[in-house]
BAMI-228728 format. One record per residue: x, z, y of N, C-alpha, C in turn; residue in one letter. Coordinates in steps of 0.001 Angstrom, whole numbers. Each point is the difference from the previous one (the first is absolute). Layout:
+---------+---------+---------+---------+---------+---------+---------+---------+---------+--------+
|     n_x |     n_z |     n_y |    ca_x |    ca_z |    ca_y |     c_x |     c_z |     c_y | residu |
+---------+---------+---------+---------+---------+---------+---------+---------+---------+--------+
|       X |       Z |       Y |       X |       Z |       Y |       X |       Z |       Y |      A |
...
+---------+---------+---------+---------+---------+---------+---------+---------+---------+--------+
END
This chain:
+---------+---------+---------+---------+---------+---------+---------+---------+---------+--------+
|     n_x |     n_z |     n_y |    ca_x |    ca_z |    ca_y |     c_x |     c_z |     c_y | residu |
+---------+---------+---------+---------+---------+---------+---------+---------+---------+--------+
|  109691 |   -9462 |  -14626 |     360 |    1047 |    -949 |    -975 |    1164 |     141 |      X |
|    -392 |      95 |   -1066 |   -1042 |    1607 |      79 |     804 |     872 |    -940 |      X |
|    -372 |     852 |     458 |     420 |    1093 |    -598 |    -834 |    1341 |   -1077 |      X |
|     126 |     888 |    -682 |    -345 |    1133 |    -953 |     388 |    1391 |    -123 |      X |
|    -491 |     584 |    -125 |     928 |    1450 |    -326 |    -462 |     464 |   -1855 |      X |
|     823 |      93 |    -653 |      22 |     859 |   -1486 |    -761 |     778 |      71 |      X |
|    -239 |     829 |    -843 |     -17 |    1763 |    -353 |    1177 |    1073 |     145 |      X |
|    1241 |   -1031 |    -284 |    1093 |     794 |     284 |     442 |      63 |    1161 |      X |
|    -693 |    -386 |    1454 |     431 |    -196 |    1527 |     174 |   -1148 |     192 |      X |
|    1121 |   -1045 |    -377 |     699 |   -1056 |    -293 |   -1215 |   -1059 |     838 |      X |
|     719 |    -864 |    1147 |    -448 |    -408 |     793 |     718 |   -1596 |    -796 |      X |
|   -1047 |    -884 |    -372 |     508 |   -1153 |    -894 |    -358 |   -1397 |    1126 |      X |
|     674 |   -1068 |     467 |    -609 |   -1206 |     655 |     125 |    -780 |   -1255 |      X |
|   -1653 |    -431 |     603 |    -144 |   -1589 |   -1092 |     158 |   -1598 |     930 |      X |
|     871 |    -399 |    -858 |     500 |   -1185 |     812 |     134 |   -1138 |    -791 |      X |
|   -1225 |    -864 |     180 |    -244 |    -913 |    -974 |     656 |   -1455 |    1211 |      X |
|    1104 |    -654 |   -1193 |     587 |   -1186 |     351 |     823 |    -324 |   -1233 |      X |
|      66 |   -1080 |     160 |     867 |    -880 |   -1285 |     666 |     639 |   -1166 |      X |
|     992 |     964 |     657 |     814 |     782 |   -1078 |    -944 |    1010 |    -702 |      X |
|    -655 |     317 |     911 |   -1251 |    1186 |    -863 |    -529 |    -564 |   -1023 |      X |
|    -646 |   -1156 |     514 |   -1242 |    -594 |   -1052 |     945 |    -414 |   -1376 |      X |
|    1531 |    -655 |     207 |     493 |    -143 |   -1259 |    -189 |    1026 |    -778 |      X |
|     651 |     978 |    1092 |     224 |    1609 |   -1028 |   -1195 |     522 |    -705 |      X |
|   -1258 |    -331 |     570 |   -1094 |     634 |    -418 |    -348 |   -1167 |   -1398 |      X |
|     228 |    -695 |     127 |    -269 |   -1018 |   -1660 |     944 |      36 |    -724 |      X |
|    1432 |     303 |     588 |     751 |     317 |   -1174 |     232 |    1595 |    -653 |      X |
|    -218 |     901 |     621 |       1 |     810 |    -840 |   -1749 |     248 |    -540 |      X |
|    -955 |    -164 |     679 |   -1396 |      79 |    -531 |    -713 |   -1020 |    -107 |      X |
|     436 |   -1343 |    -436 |    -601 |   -1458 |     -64 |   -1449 |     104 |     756 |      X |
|    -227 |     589 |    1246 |    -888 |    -153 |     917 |     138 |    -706 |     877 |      X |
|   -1215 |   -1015 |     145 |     611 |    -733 |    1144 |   -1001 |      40 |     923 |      X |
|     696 |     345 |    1065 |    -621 |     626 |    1445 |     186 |   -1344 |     437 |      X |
|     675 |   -1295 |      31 |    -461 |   -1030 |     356 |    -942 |    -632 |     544 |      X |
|   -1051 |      44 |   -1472 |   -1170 |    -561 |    -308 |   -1236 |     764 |     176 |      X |
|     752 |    1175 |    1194 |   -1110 |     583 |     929 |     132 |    -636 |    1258 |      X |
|    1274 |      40 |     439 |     263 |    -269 |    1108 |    -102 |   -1273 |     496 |      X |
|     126 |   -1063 |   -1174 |     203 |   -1363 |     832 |   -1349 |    -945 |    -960 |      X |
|    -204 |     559 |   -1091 |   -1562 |    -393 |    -675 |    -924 |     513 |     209 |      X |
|      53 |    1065 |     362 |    -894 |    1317 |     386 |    -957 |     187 |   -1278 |      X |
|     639 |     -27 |    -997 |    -189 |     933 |   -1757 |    -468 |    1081 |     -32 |      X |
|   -1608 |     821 |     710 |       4 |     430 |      69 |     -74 |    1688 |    -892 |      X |
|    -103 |    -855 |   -1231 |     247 |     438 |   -1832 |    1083 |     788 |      83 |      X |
|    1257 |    -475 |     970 |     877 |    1079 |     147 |      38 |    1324 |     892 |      X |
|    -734 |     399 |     963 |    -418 |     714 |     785 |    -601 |     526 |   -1059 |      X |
|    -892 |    -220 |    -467 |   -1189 |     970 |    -964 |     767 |     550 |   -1304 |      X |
|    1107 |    -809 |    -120 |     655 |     738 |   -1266 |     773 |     937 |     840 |      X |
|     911 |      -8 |     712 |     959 |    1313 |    1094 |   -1491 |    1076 |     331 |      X |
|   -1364 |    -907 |     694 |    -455 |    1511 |     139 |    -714 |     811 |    -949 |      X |
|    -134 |    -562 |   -1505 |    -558 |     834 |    -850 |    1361 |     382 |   -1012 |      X |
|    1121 |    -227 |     -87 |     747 |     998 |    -946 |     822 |     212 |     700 |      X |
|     241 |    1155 |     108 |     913 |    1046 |     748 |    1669 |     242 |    -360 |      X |
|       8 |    -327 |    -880 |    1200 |    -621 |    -968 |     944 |   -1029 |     455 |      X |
|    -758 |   -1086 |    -171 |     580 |   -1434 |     221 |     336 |    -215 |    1854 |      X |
|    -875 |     831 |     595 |    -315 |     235 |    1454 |    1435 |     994 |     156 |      X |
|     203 |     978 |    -397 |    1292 |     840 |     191 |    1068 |    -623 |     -45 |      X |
|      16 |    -839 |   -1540 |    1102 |    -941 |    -523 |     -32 |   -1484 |    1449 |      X |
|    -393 |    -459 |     491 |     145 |    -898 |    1089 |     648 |     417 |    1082 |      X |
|    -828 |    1758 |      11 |     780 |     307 |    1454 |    1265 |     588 |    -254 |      X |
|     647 |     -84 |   -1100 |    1215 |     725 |    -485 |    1023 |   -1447 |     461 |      X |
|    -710 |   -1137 |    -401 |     615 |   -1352 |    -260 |     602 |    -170 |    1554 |      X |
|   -1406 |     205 |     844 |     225 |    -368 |    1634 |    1071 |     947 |     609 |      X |
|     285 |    1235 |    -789 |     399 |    1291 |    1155 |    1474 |      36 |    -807 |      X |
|     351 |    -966 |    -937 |     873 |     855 |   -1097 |    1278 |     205 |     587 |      X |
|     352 |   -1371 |    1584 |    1225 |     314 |     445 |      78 |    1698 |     594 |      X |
|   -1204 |    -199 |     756 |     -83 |    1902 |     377 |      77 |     744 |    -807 |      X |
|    -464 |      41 |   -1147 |    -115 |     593 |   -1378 |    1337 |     418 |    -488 |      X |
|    1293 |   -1390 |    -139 |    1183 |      96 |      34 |     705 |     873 |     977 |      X |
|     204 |    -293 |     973 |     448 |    1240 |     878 |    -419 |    1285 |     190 |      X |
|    -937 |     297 |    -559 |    -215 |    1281 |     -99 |      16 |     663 |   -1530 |      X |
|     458 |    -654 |    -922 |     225 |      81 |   -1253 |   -1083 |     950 |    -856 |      X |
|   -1377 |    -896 |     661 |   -1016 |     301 |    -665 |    -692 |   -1363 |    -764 |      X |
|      91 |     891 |   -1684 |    -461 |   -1427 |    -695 |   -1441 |     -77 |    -116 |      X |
|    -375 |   -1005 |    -809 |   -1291 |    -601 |      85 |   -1045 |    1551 |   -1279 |      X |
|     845 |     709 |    -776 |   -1043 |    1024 |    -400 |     -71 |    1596 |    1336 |      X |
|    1157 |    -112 |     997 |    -600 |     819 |     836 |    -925 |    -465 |    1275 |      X |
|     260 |   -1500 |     -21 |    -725 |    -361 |    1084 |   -1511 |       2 |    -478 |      X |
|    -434 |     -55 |   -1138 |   -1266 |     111 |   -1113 |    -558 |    1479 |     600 |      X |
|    1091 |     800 |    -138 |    -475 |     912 |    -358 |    -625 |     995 |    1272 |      X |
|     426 |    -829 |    1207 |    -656 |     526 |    1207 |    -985 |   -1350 |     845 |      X |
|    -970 |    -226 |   -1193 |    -734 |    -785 |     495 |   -1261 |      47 |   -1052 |      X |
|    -781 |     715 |     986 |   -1797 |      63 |    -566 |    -582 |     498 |    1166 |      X |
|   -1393 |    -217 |    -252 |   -1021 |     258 |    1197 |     601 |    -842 |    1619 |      X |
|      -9 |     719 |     870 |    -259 |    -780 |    1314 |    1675 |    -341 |     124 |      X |
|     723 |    -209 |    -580 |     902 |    -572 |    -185 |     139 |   -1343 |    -229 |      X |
|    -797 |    -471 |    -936 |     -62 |    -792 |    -946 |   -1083 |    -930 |     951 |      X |
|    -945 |     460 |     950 |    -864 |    -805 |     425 |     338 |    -343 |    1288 |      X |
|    1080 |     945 |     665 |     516 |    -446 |    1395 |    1067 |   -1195 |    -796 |      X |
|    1195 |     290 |   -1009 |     672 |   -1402 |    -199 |   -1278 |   -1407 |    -283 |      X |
|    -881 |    -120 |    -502 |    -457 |    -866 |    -492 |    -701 |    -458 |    1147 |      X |
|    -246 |     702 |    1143 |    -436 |    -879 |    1099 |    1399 |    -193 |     650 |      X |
|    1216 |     621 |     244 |    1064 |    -735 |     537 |     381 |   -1254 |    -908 |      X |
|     530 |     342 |   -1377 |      63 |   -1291 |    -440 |    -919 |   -1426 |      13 |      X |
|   -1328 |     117 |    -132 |    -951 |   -1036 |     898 |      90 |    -672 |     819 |      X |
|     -55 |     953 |     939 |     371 |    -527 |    1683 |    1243 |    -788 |     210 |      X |
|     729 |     505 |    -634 |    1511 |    -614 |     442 |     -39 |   -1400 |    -962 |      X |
|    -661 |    -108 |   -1365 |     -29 |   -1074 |    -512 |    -827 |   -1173 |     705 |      X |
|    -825 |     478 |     762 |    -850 |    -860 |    1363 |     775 |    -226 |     627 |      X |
|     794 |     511 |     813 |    1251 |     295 |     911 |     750 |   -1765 |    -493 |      X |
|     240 |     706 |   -1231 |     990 |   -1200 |     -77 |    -380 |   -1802 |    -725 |      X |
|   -1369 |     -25 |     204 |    -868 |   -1474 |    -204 |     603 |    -768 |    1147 |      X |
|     741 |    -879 |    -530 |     496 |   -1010 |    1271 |    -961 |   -1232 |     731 |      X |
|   -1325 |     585 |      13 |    -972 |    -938 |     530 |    -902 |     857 |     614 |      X |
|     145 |    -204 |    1418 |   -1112 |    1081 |     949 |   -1300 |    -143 |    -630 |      X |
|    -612 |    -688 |    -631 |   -1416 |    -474 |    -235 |     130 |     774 |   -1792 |      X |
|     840 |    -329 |    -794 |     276 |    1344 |   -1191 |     187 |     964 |     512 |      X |
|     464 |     381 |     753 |     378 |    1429 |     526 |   -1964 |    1266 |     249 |      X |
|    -347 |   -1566 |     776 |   -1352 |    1250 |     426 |    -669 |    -619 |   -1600 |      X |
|    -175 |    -565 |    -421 |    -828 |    -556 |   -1129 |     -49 |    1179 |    -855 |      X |
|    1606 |     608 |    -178 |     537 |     125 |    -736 |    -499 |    1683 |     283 |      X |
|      75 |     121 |     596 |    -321 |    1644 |     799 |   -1711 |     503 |     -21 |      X |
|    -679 |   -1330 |     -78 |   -1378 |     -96 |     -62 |    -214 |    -106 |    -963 |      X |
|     626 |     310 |   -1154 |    -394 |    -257 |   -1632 |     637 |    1397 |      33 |      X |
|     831 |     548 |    -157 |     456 |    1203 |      90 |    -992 |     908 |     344 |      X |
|    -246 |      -1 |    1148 |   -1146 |     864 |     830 |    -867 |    -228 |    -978 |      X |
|    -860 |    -954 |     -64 |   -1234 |    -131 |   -1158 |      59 |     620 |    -910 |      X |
|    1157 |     226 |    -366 |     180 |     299 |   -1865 |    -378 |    1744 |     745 |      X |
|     887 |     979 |     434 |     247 |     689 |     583 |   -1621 |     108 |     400 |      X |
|    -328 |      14 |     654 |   -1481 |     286 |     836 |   -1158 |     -16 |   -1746 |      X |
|     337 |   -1124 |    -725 |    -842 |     355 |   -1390 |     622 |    1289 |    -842 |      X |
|    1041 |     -47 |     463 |     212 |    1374 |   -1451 |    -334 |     950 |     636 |      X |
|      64 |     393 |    1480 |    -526 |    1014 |    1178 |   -1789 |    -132 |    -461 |      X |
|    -783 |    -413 |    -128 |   -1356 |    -638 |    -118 |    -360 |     627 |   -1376 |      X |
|     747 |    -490 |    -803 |     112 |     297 |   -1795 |     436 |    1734 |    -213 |      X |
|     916 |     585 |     617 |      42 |    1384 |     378 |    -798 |     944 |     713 |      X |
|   -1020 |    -786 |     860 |    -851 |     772 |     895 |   -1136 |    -266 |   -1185 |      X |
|    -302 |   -1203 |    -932 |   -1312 |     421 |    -433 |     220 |    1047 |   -1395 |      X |
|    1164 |    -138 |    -859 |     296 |     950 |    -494 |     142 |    1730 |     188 |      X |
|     489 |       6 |    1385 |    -283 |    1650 |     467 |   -1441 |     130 |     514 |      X |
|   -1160 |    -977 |     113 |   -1788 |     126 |     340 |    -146 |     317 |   -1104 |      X |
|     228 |    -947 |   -1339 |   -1063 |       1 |   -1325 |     733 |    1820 |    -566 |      X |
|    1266 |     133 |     401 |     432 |    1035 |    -886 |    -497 |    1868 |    1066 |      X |
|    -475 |    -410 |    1214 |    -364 |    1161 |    1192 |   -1758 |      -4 |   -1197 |      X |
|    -443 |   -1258 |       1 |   -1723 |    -104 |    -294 |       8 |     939 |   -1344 |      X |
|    1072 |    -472 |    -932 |    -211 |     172 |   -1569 |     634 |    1826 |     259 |      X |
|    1201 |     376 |     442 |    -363 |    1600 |     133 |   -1303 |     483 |    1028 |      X |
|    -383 |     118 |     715 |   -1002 |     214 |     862 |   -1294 |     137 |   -1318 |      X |
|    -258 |   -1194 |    -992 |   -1362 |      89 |    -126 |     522 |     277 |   -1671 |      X |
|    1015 |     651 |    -196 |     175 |     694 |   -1352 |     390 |    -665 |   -1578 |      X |
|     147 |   -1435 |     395 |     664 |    -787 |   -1143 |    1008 |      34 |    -152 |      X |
|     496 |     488 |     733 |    1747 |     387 |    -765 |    -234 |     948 |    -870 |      X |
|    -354 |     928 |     872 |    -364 |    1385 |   -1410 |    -582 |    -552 |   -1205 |      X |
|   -1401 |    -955 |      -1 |    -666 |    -401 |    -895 |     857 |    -876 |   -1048 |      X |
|    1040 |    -343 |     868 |     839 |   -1278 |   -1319 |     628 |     907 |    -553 |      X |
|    1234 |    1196 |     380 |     278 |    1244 |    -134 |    -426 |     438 |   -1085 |      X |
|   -1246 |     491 |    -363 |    -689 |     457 |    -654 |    -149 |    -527 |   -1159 |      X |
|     -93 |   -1194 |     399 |    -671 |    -843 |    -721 |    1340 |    -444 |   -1724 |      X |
|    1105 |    -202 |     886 |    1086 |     -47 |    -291 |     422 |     893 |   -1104 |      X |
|     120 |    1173 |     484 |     561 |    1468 |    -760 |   -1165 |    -232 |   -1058 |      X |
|   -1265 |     -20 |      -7 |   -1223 |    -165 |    -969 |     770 |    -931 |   -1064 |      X |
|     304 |    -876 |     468 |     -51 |   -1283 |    -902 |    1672 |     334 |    -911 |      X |
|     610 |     928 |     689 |    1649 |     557 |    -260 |    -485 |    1084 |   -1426 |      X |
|    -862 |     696 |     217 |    -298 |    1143 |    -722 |    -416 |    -801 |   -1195 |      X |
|   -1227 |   -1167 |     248 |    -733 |    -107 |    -765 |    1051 |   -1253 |   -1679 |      X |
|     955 |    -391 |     910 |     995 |    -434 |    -761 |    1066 |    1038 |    -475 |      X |
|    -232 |     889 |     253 |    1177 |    1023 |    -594 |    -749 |     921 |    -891 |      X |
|   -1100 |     -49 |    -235 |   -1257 |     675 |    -661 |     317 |    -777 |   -1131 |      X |
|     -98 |   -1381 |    -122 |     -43 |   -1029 |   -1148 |    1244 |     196 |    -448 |      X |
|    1238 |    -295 |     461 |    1271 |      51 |    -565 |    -143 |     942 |    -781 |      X |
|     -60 |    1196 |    1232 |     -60 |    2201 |    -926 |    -983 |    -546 |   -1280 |      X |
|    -696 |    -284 |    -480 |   -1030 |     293 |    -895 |    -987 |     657 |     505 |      X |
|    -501 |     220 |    1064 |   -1447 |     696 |     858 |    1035 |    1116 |     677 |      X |
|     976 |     245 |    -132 |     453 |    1076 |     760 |     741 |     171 |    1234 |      X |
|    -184 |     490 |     908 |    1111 |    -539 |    1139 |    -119 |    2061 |     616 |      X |
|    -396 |     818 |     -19 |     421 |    1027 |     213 |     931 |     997 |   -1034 |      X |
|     817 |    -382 |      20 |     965 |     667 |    -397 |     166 |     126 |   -1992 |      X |
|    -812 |    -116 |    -423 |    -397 |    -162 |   -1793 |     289 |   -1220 |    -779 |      X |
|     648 |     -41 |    -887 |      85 |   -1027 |    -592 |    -722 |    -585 |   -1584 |      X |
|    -239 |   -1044 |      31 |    -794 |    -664 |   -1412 |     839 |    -199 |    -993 |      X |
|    1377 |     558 |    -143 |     853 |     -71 |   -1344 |     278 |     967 |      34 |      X |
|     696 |     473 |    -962 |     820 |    1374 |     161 |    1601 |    -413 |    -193 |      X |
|      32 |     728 |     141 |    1893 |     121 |     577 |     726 |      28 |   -1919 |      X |
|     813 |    -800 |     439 |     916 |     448 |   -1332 |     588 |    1489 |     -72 |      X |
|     225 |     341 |   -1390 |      61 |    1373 |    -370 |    1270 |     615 |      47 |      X |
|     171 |     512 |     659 |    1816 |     910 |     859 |     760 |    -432 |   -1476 |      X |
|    1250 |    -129 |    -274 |    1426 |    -208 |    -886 |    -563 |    1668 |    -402 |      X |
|    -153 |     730 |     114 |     115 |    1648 |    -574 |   -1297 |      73 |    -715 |      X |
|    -942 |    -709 |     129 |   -1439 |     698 |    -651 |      76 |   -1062 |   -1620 |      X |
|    1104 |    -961 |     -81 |    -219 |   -1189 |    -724 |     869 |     460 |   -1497 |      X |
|   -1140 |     -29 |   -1057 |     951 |     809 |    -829 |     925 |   -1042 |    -993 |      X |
|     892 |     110 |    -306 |    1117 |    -644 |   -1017 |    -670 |    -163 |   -1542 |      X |
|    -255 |   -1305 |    -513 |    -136 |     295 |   -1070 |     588 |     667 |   -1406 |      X |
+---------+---------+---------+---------+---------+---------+---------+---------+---------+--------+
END
């Protein structure tokens, strides 16, 4: 059993075994199964890229706790983002390793995990290099720039050449200046 903490304090155990995994496909037709005993790893990558469906699982796993504390699944939502969300998703993991009933799935199973994990760690480190290089040597500003240019230069065309404050029609004529025939 591993465990999490919320945003709201709330100290949650994840405890993946039989009754869980039903619960988790029947209320969110996810099946943590076909991680655990196929090692699917399509399902890992869907829990760790939407944050959503990832909340909704751990609502599925925790819901008896959830029940006794008569917190439902939109407040348990609602105290879960940022390092919340990334400490459950490595407890829920682990414990889904935890519970591979084959010592040889178990590390297999943990070694595909790790991998995935160590690439998105890899994929995040070269994203914060290219994005340190691109402010440092002024292409952000330059796209920036470049951007608002290309913003103006389409709002120039719409205006009729005008984009400071003047307009290329004139205004309809006030109800008072309009005389009655």
């Amino acid at each position: 059993m591993k465990t999490f903490t919320d945003n709201a304090g709330r100290g949650w155990v994840i405890e993946i075994n039989v009754a869980s995994l039903k619960r988790v496909k029947g209320l969110t037709g996810t099946d943590l199964i076909a991680l655990a005993v196929s090692m699917d790893t399509s399902v890992a990558e869907r829990l760790a890229s939407d944050p959503i469906l990832l909340c909704d699982v751990l609502y599925a796993v925790c819901k008896p706790q959830a029940d006794e504390r008569s917190v439902s699944d939109e407040e348990f939502g609602r105290a879960m983002a940022g390092d919340a969300i990334e400490s459950a998703t490595v407890a829920l993991l682990e414990d889904i390793v935890g519970f591979c009933p084959s010592p040889r799935d178990r590390a297999a199973l943990g070694r595909v995990l790790t991998a995935m994990r160590d690439a998105r760690d890899k994929a995040r480190d070269l994203v914060d290099k290219n994005l340190d290089r691109m402010i440092e040597g002024g292409e952000i500003d330059r796209i920036v720039e470049s951007a608002m240019n290309e913003a103006e230069a389409q709002l120039e065309r719409v205006s009729g050449g005008t984009t400071s404050g003047g307009s290329s029609t004139s205004a309809p004529a006030s109800p008072g200046s309009i005389r009655a025939p």
